[in-house]
MIMARKE-19949 format. One line per field, with one value per atom (N, C-alpha, C): residue in three letters; residue number from 1; x, y, z. Coordinates in pm, whole numbers, plus 50000, padded with zeros to 5 digits. Example, Ala and Ser with C-alpha at 12.3 -4.5 7.8 and 13.67 -1.06 7.14 Angstrom:
! residues 2
r	c(ala, ala, ala, ser, ser, ser)
k	c(1, 1, 1, 2, 2, 2)
c1	c(51319, 51230, 51320, 51285, 51367, 51290)
c2	c(49431, 49550, 49670, 49775, 49894, 50003)
c3	c(50780, 50780, 50780, 50708, 50714, 50787)
***
This chain:
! residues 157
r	c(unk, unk, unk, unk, unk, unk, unk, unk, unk, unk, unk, unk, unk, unk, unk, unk, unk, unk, unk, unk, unk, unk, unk, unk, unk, unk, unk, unk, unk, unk, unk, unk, unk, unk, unk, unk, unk, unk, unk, unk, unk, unk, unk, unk, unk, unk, unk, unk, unk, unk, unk, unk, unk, unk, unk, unk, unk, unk, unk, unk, unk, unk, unk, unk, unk, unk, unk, unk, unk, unk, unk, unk, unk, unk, unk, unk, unk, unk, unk, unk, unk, unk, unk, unk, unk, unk, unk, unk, unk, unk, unk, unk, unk, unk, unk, unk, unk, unk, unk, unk, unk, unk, unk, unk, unk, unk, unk, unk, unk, unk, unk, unk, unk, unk, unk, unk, unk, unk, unk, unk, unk, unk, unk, unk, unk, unk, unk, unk, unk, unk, unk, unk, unk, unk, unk, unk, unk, unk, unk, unk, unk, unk, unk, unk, unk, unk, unk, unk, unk, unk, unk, unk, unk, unk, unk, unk, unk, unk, unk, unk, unk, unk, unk, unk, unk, unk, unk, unk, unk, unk, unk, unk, unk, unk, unk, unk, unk, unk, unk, unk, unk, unk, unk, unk, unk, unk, unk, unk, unk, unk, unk, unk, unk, unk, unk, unk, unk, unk, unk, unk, unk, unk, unk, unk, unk, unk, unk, unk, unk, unk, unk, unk, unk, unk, unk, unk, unk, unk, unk, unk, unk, unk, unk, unk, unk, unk, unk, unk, unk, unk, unk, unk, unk, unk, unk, unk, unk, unk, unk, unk, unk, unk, unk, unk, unk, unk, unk, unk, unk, unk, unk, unk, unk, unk, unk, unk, unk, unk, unk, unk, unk, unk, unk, unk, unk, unk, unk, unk, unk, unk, unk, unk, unk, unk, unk, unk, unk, unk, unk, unk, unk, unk, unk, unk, unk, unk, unk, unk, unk, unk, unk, unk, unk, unk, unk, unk, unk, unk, unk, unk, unk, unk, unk, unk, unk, unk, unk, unk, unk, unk, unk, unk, unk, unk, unk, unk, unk, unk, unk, unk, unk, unk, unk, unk, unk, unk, unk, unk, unk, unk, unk, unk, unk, unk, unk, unk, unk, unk, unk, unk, unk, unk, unk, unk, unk, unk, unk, unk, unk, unk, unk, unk, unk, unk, unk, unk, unk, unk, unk, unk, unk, unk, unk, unk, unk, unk, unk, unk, unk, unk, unk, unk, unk, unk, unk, unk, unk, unk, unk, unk, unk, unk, unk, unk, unk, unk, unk, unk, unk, unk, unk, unk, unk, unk, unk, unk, unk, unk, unk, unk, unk, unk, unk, unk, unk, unk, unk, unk, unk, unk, unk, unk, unk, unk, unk, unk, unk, unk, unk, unk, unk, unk, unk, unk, unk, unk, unk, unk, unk, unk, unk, unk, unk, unk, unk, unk, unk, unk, unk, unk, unk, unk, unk, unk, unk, unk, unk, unk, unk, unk, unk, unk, unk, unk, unk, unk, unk, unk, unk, unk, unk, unk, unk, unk, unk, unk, unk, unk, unk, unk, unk)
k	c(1, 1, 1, 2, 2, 2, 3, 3, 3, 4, 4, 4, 5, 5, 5, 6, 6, 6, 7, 7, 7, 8, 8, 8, 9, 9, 9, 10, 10, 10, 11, 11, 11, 12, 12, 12, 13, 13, 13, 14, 14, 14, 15, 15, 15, 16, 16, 16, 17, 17, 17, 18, 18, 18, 19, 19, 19, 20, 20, 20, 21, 21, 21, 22, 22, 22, 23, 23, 23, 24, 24, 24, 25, 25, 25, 26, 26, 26, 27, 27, 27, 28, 28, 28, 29, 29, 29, 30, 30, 30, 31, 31, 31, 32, 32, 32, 33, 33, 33, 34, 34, 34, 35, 35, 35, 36, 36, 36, 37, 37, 37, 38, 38, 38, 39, 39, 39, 40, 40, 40, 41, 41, 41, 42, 42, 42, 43, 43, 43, 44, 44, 44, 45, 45, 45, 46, 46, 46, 47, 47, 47, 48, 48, 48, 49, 49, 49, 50, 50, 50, 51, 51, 51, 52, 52, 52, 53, 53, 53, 54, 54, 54, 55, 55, 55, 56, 56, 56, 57, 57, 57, 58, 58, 58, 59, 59, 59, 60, 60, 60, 61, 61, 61, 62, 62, 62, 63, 63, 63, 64, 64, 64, 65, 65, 65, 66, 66, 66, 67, 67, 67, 68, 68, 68, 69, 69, 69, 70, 70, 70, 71, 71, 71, 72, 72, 72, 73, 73, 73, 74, 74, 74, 75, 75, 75, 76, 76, 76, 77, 77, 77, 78, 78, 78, 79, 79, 79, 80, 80, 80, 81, 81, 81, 82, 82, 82, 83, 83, 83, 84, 84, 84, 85, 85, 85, 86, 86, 86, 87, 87, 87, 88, 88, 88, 89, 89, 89, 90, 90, 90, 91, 91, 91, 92, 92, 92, 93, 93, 93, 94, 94, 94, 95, 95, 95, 96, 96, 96, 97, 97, 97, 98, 98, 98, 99, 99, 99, 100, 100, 100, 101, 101, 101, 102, 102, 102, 103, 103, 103, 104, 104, 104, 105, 105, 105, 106, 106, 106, 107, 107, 107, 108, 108, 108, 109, 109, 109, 110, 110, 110, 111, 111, 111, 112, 112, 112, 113, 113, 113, 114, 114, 114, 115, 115, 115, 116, 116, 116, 117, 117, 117, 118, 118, 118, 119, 119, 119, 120, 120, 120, 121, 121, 121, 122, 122, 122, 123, 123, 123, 124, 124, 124, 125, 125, 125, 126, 126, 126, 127, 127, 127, 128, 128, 128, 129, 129, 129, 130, 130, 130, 131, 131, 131, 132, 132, 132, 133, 133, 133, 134, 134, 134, 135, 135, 135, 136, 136, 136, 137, 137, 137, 138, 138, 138, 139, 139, 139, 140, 140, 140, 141, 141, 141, 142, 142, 142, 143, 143, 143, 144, 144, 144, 145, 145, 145, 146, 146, 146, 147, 147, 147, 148, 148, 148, 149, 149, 149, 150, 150, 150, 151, 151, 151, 152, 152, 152, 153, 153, 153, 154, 154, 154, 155, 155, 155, 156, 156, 156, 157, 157, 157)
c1	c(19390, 19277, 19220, 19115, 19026, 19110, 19057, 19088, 18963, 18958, 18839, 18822, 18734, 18702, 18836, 18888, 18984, 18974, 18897, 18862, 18966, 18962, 18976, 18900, 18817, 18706, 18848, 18820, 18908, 18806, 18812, 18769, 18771, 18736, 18763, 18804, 18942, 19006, 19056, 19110, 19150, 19076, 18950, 18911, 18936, 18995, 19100, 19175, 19271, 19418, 19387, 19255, 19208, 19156, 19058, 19016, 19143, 19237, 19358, 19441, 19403, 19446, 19341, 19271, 19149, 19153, 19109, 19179, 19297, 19427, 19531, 19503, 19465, 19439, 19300, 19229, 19104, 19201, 19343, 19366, 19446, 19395, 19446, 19612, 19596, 19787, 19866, 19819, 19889, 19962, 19858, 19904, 19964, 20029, 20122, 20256, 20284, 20416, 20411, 20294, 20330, 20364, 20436, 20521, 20522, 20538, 20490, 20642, 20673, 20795, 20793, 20926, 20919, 21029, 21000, 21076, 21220, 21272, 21424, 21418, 21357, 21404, 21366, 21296, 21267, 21128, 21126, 21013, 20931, 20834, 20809, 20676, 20673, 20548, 20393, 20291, 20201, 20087, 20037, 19985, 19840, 19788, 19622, 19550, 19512, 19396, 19408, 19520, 19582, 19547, 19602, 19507, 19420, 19297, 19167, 19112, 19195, 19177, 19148, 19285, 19316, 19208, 19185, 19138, 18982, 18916, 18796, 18809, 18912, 18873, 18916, 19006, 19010, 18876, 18813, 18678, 18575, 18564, 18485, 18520, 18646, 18697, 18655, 18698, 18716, 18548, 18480, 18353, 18237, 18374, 18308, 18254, 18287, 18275, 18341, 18326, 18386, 18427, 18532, 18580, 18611, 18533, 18603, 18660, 18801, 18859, 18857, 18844, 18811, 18841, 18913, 18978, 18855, 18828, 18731, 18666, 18827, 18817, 18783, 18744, 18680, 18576, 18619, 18493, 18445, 18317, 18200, 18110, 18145, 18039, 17878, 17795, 17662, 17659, 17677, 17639, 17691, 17825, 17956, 17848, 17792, 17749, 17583, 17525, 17397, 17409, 17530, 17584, 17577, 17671, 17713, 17585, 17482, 17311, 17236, 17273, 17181, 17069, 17083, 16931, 17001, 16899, 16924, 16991, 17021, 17099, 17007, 16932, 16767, 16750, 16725, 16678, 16792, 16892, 17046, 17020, 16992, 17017, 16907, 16730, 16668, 16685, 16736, 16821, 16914, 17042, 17081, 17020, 16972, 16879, 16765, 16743, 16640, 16722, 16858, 16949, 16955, 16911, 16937, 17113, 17182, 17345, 17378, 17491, 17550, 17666, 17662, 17744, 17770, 17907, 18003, 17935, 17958, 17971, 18090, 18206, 18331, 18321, 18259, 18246, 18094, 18112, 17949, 17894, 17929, 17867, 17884, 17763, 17799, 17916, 17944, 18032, 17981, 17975, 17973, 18068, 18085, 18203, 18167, 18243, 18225, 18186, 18255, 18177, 18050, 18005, 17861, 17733, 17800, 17738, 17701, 17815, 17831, 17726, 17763, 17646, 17564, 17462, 17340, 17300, 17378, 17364, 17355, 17385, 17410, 17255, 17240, 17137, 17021, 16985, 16873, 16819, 16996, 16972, 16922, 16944, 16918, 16764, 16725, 16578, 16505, 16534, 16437, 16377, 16438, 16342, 16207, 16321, 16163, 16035, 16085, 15950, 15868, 15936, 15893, 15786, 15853, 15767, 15629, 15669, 15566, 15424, 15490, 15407, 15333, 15406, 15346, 15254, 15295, 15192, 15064, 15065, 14926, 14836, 14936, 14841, 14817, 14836, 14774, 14650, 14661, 14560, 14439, 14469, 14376, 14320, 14352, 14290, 14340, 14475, 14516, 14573, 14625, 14725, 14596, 14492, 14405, 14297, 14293, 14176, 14279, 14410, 14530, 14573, 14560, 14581, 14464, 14343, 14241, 14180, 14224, 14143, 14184, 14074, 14104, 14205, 14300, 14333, 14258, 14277, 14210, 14305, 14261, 14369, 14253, 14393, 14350, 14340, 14256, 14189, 14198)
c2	c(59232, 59262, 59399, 59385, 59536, 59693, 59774, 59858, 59927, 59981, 59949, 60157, 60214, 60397, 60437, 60497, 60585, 60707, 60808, 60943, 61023, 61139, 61253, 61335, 61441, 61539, 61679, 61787, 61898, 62028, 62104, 62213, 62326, 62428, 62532, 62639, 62623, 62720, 62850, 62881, 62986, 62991, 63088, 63082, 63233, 63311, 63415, 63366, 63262, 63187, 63113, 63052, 62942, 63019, 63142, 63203, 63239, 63249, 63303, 63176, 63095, 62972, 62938, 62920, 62892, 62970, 63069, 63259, 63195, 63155, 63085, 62990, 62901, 62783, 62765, 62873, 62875, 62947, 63039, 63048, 62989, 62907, 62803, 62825, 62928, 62963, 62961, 62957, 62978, 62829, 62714, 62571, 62530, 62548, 62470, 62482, 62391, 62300, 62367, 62323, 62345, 62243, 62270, 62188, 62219, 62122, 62118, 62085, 62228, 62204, 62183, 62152, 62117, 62244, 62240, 62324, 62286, 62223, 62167, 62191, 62239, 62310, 62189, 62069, 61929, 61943, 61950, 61959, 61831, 61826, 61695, 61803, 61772, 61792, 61740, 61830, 61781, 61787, 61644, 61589, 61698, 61685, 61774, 61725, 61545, 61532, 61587, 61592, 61663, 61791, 61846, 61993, 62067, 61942, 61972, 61956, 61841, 61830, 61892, 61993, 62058, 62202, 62212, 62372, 62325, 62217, 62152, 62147, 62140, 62143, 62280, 62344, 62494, 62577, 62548, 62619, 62634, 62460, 62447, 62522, 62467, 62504, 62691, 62766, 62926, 62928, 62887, 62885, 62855, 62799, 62727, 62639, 62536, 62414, 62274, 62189, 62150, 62010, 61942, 61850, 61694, 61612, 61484, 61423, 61377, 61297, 61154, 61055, 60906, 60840, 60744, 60678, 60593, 60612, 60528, 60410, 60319, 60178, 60176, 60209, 60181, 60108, 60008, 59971, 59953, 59966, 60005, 59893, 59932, 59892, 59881, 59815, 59880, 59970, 60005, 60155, 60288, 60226, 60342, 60395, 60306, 60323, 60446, 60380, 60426, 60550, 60577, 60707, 60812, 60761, 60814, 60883, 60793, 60842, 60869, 60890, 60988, 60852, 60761, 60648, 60570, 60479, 60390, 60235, 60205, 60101, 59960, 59942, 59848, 59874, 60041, 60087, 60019, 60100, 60029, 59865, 59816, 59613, 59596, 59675, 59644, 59700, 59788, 59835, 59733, 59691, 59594, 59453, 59437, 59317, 59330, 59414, 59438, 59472, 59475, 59456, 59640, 59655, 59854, 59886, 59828, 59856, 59695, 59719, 59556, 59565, 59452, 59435, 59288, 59284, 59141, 59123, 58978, 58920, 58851, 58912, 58810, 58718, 58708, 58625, 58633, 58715, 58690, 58844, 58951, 59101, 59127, 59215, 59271, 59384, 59404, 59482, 59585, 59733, 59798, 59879, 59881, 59943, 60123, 60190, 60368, 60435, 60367, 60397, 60345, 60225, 60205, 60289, 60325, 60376, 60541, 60558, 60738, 60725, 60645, 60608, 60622, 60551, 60547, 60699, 60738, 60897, 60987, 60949, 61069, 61004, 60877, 60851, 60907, 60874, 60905, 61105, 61157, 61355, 61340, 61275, 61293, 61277, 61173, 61111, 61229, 61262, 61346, 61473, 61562, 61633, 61624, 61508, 61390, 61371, 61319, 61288, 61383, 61527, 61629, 61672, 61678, 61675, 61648, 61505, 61415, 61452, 61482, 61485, 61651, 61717, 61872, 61848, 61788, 61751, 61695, 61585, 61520, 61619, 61705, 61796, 61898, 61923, 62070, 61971, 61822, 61751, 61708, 61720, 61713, 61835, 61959, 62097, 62131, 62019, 62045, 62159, 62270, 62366, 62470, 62451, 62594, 62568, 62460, 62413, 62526, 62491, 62522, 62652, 62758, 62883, 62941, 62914, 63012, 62998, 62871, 62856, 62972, 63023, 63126, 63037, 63120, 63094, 63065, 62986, 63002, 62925, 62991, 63005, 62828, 62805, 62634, 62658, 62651, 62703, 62556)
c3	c(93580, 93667, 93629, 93652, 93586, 93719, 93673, 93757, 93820, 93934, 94032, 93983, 94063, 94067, 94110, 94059, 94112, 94074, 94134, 94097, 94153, 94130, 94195, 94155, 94273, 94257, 94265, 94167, 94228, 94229, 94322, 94412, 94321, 94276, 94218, 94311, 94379, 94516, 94434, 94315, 94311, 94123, 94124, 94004, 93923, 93967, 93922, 93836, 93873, 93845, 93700, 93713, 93684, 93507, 93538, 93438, 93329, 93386, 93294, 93247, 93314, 93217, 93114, 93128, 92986, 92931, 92953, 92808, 92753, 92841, 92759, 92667, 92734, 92662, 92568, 92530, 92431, 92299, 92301, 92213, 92137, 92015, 91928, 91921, 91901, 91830, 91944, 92112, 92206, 92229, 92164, 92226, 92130, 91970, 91877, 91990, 92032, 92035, 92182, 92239, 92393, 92476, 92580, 92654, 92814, 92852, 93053, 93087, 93160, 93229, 93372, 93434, 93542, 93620, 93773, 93850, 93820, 93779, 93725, 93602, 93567, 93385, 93314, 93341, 93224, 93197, 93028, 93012, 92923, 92842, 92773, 92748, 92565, 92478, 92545, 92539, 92556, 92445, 92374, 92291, 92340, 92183, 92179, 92285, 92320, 92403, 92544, 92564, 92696, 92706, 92615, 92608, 92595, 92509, 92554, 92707, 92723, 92866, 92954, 92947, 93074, 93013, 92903, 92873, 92902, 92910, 92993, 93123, 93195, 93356, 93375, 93333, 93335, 93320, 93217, 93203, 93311, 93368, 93455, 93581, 93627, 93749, 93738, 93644, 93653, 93660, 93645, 93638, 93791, 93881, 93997, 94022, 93940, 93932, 93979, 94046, 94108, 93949, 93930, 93849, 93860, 93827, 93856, 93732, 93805, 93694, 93703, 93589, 93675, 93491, 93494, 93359, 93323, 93183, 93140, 93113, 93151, 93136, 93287, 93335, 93520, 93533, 93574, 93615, 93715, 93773, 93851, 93931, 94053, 94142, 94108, 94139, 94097, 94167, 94296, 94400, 94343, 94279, 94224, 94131, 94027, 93864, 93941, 94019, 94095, 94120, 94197, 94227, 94116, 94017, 93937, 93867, 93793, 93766, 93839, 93962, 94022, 94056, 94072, 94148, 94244, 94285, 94353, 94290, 94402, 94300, 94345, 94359, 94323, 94187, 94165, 93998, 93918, 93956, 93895, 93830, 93926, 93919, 93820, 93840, 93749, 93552, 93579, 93462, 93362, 93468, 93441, 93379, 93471, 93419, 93320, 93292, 93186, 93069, 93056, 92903, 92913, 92954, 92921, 92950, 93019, 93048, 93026, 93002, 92957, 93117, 93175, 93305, 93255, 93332, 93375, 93486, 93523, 93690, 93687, 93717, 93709, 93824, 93945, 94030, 94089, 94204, 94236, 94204, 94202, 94214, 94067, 94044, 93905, 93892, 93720, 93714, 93633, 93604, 93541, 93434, 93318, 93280, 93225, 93325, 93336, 93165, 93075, 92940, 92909, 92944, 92940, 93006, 93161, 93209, 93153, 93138, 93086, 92973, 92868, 92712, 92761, 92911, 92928, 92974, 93006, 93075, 93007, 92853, 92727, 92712, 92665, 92595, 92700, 92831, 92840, 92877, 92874, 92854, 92729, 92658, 92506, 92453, 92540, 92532, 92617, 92736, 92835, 92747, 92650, 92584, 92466, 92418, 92322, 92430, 92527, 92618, 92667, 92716, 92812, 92637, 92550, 92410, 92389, 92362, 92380, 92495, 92616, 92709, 92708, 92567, 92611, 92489, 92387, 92285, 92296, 92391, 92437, 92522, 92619, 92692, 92597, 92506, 92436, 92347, 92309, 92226, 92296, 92436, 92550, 92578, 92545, 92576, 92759, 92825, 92944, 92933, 92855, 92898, 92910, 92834, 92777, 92964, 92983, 93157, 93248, 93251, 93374, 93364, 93241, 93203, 93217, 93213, 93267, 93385, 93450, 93549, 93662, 93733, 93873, 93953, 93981, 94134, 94302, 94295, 94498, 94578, 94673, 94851, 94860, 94900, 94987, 95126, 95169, 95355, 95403)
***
């Protein structure tokens, strides 16, 4: 069975604490053959992706940032996925249905999978400066920036 959101959001409560772990953990030579012990003296190696990991929510957190963690094979509600991009989830379904995100229906509701969704979220930060582009190019070919830079100011009565 798929596995449903299981997040956790974490708080940035002590970003003092937090800053001195990322200073730790940004220096390369500090993490060869580092290891997570326990209050009983047991410890166990922790592999690189782990430690980018943690030196990524460290950054954020010392920064004041709040962190969510959520496994990538997740898959998604349409409301969850809606949430997640910032729309509505009407926009969401027409998205869907227009082939722009690829979704399951294992029974009757669609499914979203949290890497598809995230892709669409890279792709369209990625697209929004091409366009804001685009759209500053046509207004300077239109003579709109040179009308809106000289025109006087006036008080709306």
């Amino acid at each position: 069975m798929t596995e449903t959101l299981n997040e956790r959001t974490l708080l940035p409560e002590h970003p003092d604490q937090l800053a001195e772990v990322h200073r730790f953990l940004a220096t390369p030579t500090s993490l060869e053959g580092a290891v997570l012990r326990s209050a009983d003296g047991e410890s166990v190696a922790l592999p690189p992706e782990m430690l980018e990991a943690l030196r990524l929510v460290a950054l954020a957190l010392s920064d004041g940032k709040a962190v969510t963690v959520a496994p990538l094979h997740t898959t998604l509600t349409t409301q969850e996925a809606a949430e997640l991009l910032g729309m509505s989830r009407p926009t969401l379904v027409k998205l869907l249905d227009a082939g722009e995100i690829p979704f399951t229906r294992p029974v009757r509701h669609r499914r979203v999978r949290l890497t598809d969704v995230l892709a669409f979220r890279e792709y369209r930060r990625a697209e929004r400066p091409a366009g804001l582009s685009e759209l500053t190019r046509i207004s300077e070919d239109l003579d709109l920036y040179d009308d809106v830079a000289t025109a006087p100011l006036r008080r709306h009565e």
